[in-house]
N, C-alpha and C positions, 0 to 999 in steps of 0.2 A: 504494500500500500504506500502511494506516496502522499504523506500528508504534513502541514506542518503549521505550527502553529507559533507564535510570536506573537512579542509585546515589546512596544520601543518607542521613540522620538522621530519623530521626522529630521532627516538634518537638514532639509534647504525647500522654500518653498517652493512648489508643486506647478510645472508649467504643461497644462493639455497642448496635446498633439495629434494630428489627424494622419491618417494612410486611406489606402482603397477609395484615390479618387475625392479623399474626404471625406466618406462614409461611416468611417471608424476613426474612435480616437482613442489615445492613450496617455497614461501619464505613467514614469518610471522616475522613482526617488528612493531612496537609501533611507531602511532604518539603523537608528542605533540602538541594539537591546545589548542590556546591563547584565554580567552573566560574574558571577564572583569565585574566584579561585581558589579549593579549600588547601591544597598544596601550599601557594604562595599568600593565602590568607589575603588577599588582594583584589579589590574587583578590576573588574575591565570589562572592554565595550565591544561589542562585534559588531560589524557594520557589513548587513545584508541589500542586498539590490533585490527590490522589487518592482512589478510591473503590471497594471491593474487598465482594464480595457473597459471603454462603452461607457454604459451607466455608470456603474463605479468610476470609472476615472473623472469624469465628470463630475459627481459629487465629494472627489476627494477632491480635486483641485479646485472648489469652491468653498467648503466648510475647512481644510484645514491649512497650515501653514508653518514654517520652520519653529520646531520644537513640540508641535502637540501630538499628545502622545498615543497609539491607535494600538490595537489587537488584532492581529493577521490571522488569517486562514486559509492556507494555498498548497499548492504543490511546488515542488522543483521542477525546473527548467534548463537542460545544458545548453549550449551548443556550440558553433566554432564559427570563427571566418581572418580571413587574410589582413593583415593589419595594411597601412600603406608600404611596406616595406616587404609585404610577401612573405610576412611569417604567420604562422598560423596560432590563434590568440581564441582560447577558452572561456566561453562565459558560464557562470550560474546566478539562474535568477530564480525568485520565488512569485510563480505568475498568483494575486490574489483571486481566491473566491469570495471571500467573505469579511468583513470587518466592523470592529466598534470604534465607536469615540471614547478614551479611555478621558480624558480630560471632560474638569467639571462643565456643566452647559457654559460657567461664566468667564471660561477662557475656551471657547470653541468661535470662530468668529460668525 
C-alpha cells in the first residue's frame, strides 16, 4: 500500500499553475514536518515536496500561505528526467489526496 500521511509548515507561499491547455492546475510547495531524534536527542526538520492538483490546488493556494500548518494525505510519486546538462536527476514527490487546516480559523487567511 502506498500511503502516507504528514503534518508540517508550508515553507513558501503557494503559486497555482495551469497545464493541459489550461484545463488543469496545480500547485507544488514543500512541507517542513518536525520529526525528533531519540539517538541524538535533537529535533530536526525534513523537508518533503508535495504536489496537489485541480480542486485542491486551488483551494490551497487560496486559504493558505508560508508557515500554516496543514495535515497530508497522499501517496508517493518517483520519477526521472534529464537535467540541462544530460544527467539524469530523481524526483520524489508526495502527490496529495486529502488535507486539513491544522492552524486555528484565526491565523488561516
Amino acid at each position: 500500500m502506498n500511503k502516507v500521511y504528514l503534518i508540517g509548515r508550508i515553507t513558501r507561499d503557494l503559486e497555482l499553475q495551469y497545464f493541459g491547455n489550461g484545463e488543469r492546475s496545480y500547485v507544488k510547495f514543500t512541507l517542513a514536518v518536525d520529526e525528533y531524534n531519540p539517538t541524538s536527542k535533537e529535533p530536526s526538520t525534513n523537508f518533503i515536496d508535495i504536489v496537489a492538483f485541480d480542486k485542491k490546488a486551488e483551494i490551497l493556494s487560496k486559504y493558505v500561505a508560508k508557515g500554516h500548518k496543514l495535515s497530508i494525505e497522499g501517496k508517493i510519486k518517483t520519477g526521472s528526467y534529464l537535467d540541462k546538462n544530460n544527467i539524469k536527476k530523481y524526483t520524489v514527490d508526495v502527490v496529495l489526496d486529502n488535507f486539513d487546516f491544522i492552524d486555528n480559523k484565526s491565523n488561516v487567511i
